[in-house]
N, CA, C and O atoms as a Tinker XYZ file with bonds, in Angstrom:
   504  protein
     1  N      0.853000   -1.171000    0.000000    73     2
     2  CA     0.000000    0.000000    0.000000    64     1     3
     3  C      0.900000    1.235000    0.000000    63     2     4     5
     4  O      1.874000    1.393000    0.736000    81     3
     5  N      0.434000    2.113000   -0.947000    73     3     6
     6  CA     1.225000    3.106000   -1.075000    64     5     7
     7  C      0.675000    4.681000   -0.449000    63     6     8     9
     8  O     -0.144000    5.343000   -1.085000    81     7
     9  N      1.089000    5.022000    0.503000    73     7    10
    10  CA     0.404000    5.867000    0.739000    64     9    11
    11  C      1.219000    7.329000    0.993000    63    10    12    13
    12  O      2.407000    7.203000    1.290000    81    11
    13  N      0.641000    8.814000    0.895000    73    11    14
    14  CA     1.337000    9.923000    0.676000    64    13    15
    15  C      0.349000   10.599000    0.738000    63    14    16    17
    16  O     -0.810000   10.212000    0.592000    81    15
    17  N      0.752000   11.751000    0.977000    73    15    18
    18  CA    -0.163000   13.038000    1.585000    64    17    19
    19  C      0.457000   14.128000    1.052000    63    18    20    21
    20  O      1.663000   14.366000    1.108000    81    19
    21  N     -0.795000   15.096000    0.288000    73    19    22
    22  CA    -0.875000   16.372000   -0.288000    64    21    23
    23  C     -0.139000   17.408000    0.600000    63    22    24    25
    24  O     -0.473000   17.660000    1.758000    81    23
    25  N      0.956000   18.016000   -0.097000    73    23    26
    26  CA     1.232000   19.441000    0.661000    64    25    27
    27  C      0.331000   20.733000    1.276000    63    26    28    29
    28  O      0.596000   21.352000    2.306000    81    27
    29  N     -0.459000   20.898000    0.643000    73    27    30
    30  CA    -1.305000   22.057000    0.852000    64    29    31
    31  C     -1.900000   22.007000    2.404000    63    30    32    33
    32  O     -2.108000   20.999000    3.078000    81    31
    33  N     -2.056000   23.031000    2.671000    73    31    34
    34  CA    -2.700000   23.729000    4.383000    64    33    35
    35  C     -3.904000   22.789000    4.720000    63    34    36    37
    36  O     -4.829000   23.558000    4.457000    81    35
    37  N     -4.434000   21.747000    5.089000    73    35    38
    38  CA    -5.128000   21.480000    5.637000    64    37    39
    39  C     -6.669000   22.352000    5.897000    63    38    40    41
    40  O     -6.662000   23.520000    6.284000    81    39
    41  N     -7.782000   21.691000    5.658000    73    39    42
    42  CA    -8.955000   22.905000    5.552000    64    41    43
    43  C     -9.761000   22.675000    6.917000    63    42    44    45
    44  O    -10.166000   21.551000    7.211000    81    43
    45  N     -9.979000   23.802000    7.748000    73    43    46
    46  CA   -10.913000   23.917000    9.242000    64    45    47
    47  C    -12.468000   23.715000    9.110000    63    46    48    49
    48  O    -13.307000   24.254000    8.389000    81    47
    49  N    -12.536000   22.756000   10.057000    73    47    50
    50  CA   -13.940000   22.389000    9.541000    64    49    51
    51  C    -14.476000   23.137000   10.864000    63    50    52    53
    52  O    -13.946000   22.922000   11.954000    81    51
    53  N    -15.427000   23.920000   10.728000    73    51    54
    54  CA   -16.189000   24.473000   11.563000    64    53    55
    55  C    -17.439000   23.694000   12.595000    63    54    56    57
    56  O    -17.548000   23.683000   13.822000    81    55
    57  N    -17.929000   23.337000   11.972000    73    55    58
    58  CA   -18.878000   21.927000   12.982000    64    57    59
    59  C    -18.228000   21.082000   13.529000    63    58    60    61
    60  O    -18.854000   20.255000   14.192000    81    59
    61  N    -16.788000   20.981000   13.456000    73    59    62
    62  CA   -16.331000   19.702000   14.314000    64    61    63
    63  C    -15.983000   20.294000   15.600000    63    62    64    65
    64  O    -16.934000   20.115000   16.362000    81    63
    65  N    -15.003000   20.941000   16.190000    73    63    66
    66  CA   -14.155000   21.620000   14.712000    64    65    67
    67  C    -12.497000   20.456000   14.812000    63    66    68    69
    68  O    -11.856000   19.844000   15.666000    81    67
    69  N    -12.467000   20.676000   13.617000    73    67    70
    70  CA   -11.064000   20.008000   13.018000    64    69    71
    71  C    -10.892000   20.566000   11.928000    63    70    72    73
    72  O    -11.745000   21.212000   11.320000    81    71
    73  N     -9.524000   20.316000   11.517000    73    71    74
    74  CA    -8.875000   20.090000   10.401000    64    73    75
    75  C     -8.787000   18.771000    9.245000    63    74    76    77
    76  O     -8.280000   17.680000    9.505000    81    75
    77  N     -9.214000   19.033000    8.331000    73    75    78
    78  CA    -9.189000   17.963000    7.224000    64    77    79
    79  C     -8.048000   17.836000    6.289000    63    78    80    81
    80  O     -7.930000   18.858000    5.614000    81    79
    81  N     -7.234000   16.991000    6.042000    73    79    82
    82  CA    -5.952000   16.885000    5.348000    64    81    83
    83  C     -6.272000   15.869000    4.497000    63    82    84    85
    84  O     -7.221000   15.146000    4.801000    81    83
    85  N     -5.543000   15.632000    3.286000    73    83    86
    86  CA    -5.972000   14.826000    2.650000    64    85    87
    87  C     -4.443000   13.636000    2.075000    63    86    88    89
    88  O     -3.395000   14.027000    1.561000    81    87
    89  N     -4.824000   12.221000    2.389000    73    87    90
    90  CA    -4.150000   10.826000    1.488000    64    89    91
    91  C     -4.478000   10.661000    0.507000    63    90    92    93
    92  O     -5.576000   10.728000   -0.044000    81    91
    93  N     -3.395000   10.393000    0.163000    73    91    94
    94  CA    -3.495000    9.494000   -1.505000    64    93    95
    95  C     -3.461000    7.938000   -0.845000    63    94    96    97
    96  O     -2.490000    8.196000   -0.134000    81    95
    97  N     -3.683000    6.860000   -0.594000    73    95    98
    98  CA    -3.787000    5.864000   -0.704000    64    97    99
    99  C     -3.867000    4.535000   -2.194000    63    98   100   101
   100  O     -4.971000    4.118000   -2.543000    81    99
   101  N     -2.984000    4.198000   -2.670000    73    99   102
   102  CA    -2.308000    3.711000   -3.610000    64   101   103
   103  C     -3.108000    4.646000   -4.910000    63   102   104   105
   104  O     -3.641000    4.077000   -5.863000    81   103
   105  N     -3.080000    6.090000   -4.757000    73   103   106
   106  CA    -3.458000    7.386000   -5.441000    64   105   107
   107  C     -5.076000    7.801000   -5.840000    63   106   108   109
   108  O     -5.548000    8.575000   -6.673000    81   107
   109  N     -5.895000    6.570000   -4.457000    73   107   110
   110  CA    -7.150000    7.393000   -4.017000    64   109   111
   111  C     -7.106000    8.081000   -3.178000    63   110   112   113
   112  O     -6.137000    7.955000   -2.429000    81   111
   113  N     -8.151000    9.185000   -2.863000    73   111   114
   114  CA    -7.917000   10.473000   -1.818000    64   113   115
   115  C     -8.453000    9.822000   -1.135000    63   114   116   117
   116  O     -9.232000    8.904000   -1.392000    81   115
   117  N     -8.006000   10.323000    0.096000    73   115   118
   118  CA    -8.840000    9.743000    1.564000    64   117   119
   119  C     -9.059000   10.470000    2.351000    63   118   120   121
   120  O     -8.028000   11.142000    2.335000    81   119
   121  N     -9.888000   11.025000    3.349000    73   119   122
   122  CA    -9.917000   12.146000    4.202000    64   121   123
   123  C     -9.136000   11.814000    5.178000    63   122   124   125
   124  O     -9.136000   10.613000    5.448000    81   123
   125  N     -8.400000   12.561000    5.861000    73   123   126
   126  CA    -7.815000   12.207000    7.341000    64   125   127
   127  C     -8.115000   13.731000    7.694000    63   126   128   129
   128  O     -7.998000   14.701000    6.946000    81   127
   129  N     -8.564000   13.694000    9.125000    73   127   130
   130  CA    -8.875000   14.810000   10.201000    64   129   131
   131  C     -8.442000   14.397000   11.510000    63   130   132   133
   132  O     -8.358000   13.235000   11.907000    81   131
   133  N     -8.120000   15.664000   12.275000    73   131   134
   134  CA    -7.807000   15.585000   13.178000    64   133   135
   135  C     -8.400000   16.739000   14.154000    63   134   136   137
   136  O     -8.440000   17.937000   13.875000    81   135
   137  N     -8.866000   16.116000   15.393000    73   135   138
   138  CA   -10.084000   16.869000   15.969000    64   137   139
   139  C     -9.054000   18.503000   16.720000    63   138   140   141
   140  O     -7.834000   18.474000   16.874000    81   139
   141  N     -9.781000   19.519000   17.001000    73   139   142
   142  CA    -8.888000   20.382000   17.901000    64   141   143
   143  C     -9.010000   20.141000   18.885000    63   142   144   145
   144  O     -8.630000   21.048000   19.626000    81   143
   145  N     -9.524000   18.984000   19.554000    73   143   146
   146  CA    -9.503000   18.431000   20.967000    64   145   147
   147  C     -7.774000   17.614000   20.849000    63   146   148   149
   148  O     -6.998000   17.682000   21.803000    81   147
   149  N     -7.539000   17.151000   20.016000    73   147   150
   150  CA    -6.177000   16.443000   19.925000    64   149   151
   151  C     -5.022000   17.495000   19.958000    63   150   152   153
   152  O     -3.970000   17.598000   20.589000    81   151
   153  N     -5.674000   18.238000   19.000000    73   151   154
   154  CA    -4.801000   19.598000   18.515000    64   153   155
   155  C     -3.850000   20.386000   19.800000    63   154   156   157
   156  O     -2.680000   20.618000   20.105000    81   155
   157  N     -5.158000   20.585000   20.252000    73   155   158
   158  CA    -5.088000   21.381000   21.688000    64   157   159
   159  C     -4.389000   20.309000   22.969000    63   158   160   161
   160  O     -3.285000   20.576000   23.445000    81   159
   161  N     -4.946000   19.465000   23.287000    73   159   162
   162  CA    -4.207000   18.555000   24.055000    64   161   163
   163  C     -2.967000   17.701000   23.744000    63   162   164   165
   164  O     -2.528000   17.056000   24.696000    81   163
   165  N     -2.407000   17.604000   22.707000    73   163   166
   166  CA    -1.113000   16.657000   22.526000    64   165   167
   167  C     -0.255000   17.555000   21.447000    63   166   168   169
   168  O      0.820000   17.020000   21.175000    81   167
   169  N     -0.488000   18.776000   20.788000    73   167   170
   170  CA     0.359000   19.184000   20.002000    64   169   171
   171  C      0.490000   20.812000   20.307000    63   170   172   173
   172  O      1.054000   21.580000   19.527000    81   171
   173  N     -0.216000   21.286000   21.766000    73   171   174
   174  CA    -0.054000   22.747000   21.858000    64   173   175
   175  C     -0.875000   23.642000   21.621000    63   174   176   177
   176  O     -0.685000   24.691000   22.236000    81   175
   177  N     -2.062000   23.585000   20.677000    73   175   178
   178  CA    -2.864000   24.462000   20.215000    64   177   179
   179  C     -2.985000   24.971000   21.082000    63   178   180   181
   180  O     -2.919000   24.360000   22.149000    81   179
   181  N     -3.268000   26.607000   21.036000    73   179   182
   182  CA    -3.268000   27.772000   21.805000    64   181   183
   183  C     -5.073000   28.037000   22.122000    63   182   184   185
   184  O     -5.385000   28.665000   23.134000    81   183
   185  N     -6.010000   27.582000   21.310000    73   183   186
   186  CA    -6.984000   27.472000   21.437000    64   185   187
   187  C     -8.040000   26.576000   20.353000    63   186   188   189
   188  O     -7.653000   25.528000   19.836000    81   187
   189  N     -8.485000   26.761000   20.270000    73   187   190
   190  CA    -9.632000   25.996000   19.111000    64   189   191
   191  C     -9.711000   27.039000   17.675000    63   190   192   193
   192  O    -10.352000   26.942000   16.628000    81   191
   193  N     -8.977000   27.804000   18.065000    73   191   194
   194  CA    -9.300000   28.949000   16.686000    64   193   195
   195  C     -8.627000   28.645000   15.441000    63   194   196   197
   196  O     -7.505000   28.206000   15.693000    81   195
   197  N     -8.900000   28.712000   13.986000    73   195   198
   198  CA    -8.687000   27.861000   13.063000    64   197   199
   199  C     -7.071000   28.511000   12.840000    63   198   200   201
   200  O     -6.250000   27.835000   12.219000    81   199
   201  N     -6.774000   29.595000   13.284000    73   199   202
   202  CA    -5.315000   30.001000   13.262000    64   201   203
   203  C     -4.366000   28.922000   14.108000    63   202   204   205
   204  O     -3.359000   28.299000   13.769000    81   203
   205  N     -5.157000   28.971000   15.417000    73   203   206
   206  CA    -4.207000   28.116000   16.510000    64   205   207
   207  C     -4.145000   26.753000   15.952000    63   206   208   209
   208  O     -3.129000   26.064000   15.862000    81   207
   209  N     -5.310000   26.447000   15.595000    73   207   210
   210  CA    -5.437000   24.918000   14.858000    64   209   211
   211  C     -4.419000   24.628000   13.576000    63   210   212   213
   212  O     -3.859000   23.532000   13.581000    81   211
   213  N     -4.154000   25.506000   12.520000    73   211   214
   214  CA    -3.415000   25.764000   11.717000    64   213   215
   215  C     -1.756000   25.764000   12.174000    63   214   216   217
   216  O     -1.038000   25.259000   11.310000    81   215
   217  N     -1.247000   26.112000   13.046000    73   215   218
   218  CA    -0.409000   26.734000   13.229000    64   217   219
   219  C      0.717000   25.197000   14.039000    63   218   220   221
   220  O      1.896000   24.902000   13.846000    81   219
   221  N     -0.308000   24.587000   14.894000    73   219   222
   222  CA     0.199000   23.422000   15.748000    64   221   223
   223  C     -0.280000   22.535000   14.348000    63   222   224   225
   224  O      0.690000   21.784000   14.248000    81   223
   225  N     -1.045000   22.232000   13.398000    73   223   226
   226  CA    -1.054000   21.820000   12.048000    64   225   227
   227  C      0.487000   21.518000   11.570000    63   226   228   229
   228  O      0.964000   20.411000   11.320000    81   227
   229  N      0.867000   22.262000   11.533000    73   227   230
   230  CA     1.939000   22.913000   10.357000    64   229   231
   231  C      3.393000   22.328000   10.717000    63   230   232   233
   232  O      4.203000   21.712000   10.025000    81   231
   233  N      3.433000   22.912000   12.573000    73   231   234
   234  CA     4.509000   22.456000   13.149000    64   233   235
   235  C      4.525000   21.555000   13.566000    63   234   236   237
   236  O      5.649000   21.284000   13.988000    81   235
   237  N      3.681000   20.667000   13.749000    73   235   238
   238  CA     3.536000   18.942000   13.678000    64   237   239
   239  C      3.300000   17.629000   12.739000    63   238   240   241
   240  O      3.163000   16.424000   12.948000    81   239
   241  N      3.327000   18.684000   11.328000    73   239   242
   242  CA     2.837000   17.948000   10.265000    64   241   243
   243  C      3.410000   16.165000    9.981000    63   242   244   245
   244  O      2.786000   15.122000    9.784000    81   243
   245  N      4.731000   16.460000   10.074000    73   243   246
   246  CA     5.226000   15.241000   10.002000    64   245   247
   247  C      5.246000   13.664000   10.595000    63   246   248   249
   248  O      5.458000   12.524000   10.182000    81   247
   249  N      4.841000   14.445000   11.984000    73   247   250
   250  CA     4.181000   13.724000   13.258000    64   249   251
   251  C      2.836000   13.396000   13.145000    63   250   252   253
   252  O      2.527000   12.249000   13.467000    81   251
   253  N      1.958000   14.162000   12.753000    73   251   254
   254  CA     0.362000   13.717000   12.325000    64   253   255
   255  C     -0.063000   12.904000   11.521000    63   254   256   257
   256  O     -1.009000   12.135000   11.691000    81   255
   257  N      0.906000   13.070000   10.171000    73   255   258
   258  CA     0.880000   12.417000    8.996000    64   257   259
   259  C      1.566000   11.249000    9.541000    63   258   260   261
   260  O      1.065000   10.143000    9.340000    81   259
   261  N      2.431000   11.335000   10.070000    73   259   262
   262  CA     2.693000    9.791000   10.521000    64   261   263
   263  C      1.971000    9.241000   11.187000    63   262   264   265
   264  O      1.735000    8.110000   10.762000    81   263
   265  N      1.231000    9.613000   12.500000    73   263   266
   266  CA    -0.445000    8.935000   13.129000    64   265   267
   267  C     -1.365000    8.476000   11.633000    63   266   268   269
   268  O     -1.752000    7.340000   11.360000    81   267
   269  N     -1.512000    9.430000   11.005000    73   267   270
   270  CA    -2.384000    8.779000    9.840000    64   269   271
   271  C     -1.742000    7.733000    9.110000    63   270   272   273
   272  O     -2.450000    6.726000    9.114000    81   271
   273  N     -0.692000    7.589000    8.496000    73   271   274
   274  CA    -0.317000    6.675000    7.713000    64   273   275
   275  C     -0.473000    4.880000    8.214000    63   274   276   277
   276  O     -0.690000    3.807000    7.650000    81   275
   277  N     -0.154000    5.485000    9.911000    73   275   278
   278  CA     0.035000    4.118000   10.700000    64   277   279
   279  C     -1.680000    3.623000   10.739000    63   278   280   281
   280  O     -2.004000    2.439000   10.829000    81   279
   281  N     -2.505000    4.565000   10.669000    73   279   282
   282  CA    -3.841000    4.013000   10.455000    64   281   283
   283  C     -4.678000    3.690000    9.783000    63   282   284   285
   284  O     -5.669000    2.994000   10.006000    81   283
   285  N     -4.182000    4.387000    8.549000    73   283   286
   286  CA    -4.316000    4.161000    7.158000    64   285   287
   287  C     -3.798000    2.634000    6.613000    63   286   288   289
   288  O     -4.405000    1.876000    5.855000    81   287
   289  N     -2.960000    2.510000    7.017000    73   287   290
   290  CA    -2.446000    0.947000    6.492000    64   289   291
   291  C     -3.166000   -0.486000    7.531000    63   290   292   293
   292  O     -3.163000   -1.713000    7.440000    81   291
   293  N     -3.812000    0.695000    8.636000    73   291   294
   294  CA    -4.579000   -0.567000    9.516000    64   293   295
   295  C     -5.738000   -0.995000    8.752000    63   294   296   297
   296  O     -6.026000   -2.161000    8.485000    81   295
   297  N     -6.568000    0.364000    8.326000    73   295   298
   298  CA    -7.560000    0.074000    7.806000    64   297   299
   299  C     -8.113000    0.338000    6.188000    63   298   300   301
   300  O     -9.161000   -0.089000    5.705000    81   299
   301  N     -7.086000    1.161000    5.534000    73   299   302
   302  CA    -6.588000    1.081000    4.485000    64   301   303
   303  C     -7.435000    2.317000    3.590000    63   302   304   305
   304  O     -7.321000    3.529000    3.774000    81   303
   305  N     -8.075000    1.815000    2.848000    73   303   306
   306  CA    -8.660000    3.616000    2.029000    64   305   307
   307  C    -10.072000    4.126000    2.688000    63   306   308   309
   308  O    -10.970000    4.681000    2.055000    81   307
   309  N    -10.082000    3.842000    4.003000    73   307   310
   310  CA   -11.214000    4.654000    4.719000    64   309   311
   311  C    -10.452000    5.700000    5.640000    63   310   312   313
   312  O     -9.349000    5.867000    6.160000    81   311
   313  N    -11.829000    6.370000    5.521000    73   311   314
   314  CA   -11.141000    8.093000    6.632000    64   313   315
   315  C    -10.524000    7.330000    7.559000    63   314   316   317
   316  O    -10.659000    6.136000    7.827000    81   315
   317  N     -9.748000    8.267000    8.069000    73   315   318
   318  CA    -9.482000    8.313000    9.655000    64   317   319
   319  C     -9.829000    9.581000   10.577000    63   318   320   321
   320  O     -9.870000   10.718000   10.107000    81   319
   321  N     -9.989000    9.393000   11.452000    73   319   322
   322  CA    -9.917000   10.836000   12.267000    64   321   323
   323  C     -9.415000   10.598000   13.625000    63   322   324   325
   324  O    -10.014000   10.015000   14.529000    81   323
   325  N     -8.237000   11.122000   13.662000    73   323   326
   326  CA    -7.268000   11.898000   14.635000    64   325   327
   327  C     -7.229000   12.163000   15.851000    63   326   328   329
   328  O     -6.702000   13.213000   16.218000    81   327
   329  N     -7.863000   11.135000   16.900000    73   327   330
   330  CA    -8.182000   11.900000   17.998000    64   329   331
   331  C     -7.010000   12.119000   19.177000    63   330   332   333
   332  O     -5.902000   11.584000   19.162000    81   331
   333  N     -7.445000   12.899000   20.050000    73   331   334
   334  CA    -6.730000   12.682000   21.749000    64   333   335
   335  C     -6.198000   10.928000   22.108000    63   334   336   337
   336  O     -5.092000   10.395000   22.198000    81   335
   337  N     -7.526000   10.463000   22.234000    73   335   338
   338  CA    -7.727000    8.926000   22.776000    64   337   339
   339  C     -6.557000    7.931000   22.020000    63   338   340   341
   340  O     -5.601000    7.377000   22.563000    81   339
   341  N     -6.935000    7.899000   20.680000    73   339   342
   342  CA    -5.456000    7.258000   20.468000    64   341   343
   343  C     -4.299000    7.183000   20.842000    63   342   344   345
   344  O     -3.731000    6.095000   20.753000    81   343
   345  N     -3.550000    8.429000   21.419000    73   343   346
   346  CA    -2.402000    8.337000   22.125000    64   345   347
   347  C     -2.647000    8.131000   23.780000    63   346   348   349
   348  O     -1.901000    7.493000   24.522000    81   347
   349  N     -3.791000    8.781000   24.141000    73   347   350
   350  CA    -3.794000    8.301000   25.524000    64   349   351
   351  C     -3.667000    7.056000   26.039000    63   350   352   353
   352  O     -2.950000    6.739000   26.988000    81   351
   353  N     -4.892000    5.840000   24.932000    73   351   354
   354  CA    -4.823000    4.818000   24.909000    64   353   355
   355  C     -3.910000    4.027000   24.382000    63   354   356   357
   356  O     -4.157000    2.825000   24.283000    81   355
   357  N     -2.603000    4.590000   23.916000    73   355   358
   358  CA    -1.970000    3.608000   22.683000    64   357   359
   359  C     -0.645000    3.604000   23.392000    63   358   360   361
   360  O      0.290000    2.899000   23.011000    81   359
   361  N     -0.562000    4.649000   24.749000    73   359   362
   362  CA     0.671000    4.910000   25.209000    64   361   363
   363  C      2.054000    5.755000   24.475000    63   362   364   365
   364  O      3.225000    5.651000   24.840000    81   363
   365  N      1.507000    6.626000   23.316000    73   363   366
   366  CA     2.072000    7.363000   22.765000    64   365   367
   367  C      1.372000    8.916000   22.989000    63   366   368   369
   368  O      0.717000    9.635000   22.234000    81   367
   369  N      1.754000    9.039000   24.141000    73   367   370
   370  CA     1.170000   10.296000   24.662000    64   369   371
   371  C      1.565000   11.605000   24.411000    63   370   372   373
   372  O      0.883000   12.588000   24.702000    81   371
   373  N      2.821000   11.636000   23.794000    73   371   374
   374  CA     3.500000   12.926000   23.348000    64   373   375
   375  C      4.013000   13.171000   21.693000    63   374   376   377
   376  O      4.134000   12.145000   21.024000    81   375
   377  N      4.266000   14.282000   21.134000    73   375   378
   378  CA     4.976000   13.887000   19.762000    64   377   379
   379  C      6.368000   13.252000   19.913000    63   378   380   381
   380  O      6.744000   12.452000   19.056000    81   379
   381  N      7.286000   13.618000   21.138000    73   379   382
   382  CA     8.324000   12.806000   20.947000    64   381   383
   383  C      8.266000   11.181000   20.934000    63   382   384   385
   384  O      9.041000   10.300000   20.564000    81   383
   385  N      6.832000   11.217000   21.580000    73   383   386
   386  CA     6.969000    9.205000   21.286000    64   385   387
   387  C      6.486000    8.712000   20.215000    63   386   388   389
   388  O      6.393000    7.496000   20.047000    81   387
   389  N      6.056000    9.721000   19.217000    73   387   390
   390  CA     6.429000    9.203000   18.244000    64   389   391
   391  C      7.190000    9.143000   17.155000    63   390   392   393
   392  O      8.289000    9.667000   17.336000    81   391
   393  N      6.940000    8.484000   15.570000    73   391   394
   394  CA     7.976000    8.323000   14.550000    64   393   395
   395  C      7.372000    8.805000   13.654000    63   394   396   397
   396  O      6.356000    8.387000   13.099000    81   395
   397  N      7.971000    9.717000   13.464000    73   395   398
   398  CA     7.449000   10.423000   11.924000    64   397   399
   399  C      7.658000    9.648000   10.894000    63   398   400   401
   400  O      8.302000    8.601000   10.949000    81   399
   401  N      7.069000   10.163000    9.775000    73   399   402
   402  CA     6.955000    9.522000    8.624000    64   401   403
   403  C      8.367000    9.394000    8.097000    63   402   404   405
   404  O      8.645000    8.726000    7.101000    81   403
   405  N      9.017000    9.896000    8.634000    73   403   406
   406  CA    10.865000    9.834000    7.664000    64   405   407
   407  C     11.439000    9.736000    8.430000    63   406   408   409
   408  O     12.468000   10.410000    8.456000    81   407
   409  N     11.018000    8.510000    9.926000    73   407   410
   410  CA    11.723000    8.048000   10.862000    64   409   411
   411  C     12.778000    8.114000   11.683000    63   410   412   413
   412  O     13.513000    7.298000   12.240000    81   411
   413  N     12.642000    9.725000   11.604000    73   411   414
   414  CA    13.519000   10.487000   12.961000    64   413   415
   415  C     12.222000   10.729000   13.963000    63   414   416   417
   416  O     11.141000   11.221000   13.641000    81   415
   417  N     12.629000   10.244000   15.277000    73   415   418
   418  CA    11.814000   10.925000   16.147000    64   417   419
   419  C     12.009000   12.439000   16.505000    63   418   420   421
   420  O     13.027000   12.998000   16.097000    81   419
   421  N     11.072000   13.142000   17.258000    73   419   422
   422  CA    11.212000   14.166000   17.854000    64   421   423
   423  C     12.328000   14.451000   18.430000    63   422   424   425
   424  O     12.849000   15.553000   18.262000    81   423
   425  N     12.930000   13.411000   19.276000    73   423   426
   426  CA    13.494000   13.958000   20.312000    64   425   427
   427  C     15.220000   14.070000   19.550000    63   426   428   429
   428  O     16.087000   14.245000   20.406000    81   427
   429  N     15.643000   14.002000   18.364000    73   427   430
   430  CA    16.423000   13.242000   17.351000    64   429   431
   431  C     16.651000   14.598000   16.541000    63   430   432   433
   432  O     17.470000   14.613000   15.622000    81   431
   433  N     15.867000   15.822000   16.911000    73   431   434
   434  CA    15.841000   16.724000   16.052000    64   433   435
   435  C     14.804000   17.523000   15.193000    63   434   436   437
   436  O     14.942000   18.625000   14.662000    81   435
   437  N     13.785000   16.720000   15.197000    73   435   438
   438  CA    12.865000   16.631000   14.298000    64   437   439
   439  C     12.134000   18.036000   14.994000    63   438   440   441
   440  O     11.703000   18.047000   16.147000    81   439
   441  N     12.077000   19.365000   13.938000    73   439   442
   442  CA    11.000000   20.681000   14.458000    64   441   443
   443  C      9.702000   19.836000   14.494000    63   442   444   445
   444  O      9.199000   18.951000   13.802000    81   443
   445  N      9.364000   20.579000   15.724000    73   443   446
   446  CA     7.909000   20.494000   16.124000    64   445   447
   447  C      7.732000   21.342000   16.998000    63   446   448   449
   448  O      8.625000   22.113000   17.348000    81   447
   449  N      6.500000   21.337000   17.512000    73   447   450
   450  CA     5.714000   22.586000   18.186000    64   449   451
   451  C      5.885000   21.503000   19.540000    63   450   452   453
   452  O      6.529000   20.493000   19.823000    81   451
   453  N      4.642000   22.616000   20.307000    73   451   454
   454  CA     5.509000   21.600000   21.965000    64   453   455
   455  C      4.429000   20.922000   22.855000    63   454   456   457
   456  O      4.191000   20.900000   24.063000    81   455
   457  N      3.894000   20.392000   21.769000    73   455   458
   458  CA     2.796000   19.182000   22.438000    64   457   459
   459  C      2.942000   17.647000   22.128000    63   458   460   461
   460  O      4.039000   17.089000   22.098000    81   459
   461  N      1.984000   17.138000   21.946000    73   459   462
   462  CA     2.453000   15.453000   21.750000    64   461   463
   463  C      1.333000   15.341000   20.726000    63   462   464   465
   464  O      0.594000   16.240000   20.325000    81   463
   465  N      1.361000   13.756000   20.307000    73   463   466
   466  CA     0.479000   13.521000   19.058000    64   465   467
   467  C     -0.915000   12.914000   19.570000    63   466   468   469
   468  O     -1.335000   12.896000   20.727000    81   467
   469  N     -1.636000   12.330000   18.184000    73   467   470
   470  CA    -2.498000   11.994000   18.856000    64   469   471
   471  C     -3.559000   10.989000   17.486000    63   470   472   473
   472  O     -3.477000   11.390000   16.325000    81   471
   473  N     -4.100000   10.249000   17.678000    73   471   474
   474  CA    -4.534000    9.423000   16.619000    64   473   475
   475  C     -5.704000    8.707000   17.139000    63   474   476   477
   476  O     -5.931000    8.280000   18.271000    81   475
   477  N     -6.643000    8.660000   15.677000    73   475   478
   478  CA    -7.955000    7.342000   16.355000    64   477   479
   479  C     -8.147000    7.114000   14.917000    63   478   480   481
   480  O     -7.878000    7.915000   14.022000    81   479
   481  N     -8.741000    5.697000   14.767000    73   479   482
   482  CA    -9.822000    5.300000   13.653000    64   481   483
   483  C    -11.145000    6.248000   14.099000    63   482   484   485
   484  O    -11.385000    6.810000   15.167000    81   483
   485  N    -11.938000    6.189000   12.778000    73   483   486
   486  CA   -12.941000    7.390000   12.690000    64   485   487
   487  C    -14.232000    6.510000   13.400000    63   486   488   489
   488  O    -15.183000    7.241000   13.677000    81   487
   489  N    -14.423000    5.070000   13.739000    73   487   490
   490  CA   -15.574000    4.770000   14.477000    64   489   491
   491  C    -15.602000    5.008000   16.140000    63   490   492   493
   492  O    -15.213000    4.307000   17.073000    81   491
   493  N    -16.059000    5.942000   16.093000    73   491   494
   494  CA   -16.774000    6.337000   17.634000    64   493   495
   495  C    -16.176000    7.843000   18.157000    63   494   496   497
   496  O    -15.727000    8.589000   17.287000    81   495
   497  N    -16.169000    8.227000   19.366000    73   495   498
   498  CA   -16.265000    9.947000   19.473000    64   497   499
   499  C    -14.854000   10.210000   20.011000    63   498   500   501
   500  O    -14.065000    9.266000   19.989000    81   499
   501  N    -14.461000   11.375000   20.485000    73   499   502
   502  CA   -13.275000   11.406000   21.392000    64   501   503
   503  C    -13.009000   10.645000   22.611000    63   502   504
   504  O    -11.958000   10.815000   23.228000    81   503
């Protein structure tokens, strides 16, 4: 399974609220989101505002996209969405515990903002 993710800014979804990013999955799109409850609790967000959301976005990208990829290949060309609970529950509670997609960790060098990560499959709530 081949999977890769679009450069472009991620779009704020207002009813969630989250951010929506988008996979290619062996070069179908796939939604991946990530809630600002995650945002805010494991990567820093300063608040729920689509700037703050954007911003811990950007400086964690590599780290997020790596939560997605690892879930993406669990469950393959269905959404995912991003939560808190995944790392609480998965014991990857921070971004340094995890591995980015180009397998330097955080703590190894890797810029990031100064929260931790955070991941879920999209069946059920935060």
């Amino acid at each position: 399974m081949k999977i890769t993710f679009l450069a472009q800014a991620p779009v704020y979804l207002s009813d969630e609220p989250a951010l929506l990013f988008t996979a290619l999955v062996d070069d179908r799109s796939v939604e991946c989101t990530i809630s600002a409850e995650a945002l805010e609790d494991h990567f820093g967000a300063a608040s729920w505002r689509e700037e703050d959301l954007q911003r811990s976005f950007e400086n964690n990208r590599a780290v997020i996209q790596g939560a997605a990829e690892q879930l993406l290949t669990s469950v393959g060309r269905r959404p995912v969405m991003l939560r808190s609970g995944y790392f609480r529950f998965s014991g990857k509670g921070t971004a340094a515990d995890m591995e980015p997609r180009h397998g330097r960790s955080l703590k190894e060098g890797h810029p990031a903002g100064d929260g931790s990560q955070h991941g879920s499959y999209v069946p059920g709530g935060e």
